[in-house]
N, C-alpha and C positions, 0 to 999 in steps of 0.2 A: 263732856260730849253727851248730848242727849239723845233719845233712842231713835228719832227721827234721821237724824244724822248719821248713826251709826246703821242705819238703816239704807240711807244713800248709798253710803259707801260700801257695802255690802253688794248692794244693787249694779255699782257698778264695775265691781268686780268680778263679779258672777256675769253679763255682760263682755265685759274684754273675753274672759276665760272662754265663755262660749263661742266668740268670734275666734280665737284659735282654733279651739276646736273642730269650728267648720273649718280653717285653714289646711289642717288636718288631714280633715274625710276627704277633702278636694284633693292632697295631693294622695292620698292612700293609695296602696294597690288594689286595682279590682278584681281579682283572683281569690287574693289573701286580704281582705280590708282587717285591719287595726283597733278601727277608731268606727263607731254609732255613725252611720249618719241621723238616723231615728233620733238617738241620746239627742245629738246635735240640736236637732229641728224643735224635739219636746222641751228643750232650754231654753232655745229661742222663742217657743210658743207660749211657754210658763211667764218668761221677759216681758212680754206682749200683753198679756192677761193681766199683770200686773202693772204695768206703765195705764193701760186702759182703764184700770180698775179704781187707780190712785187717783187718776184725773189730773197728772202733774199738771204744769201751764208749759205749753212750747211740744208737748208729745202728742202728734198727729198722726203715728200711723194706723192705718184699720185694717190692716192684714198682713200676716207672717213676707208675700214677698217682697211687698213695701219697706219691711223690717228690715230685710238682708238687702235689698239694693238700696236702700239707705247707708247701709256699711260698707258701699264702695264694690258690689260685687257685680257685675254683669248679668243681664239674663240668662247667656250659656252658664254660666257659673251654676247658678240657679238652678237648672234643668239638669245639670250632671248630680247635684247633691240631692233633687228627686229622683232620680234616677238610680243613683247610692241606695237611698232608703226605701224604694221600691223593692229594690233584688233584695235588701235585708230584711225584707216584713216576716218571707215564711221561717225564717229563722231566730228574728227577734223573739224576746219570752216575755218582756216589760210591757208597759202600759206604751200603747203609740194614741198619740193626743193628735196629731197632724196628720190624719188619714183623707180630709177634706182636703187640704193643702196638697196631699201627692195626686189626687182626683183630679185636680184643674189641668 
């Protein structure tokens, strides 16, 4: 297997992983959340940047919420996991890469 491949398949398992994830933050509690919605979005953003970067043939999206309603998710959907990661900005400590995204 060559590294290109092994590279896909990386790809797109980091990918699924992440769509759990948001599966996740969506059902979490919001008192007590579990689970990033932040982690989440910066996964998804990272995904993004890379699919954009590579220039696959067939990958047209040009922004994060295109990405997620791509995967089957509804706009409310959408709006609750900004929403998630709004309320965890003043508490997250990591890098937030999708602070444009929570703006719109």
């Amino acid at each position: 297997m060559g590294i290109e491949q092994c590279l896909e398949y990386i790809c797109d398992w980091y990918y699924s992983d992440t769509i759990e994830l948001i599966d996740l933050v969506l059902c979490d509690d919001n008192n007590d959340p579990q689970y990033s919605a932040i982690t989440a979005l910066n996964r998804l953003w990272v995904y993004l940047q890379y699919k954009q970067q590579s220039q696959e043939e067939g990958f047209d999206k040009k922004d994060l919420f295109s990405l997620i309603e791509d995967a089957g998710y509804p706009e409310k959907a959408i709006e609750i996991i900004k929403q998630k990661a709004r309320d965890e900005l003043e508490a997250y400590t990591g890098d937030v890469l999708i602070r444009g995204f929570l703006e719109d």
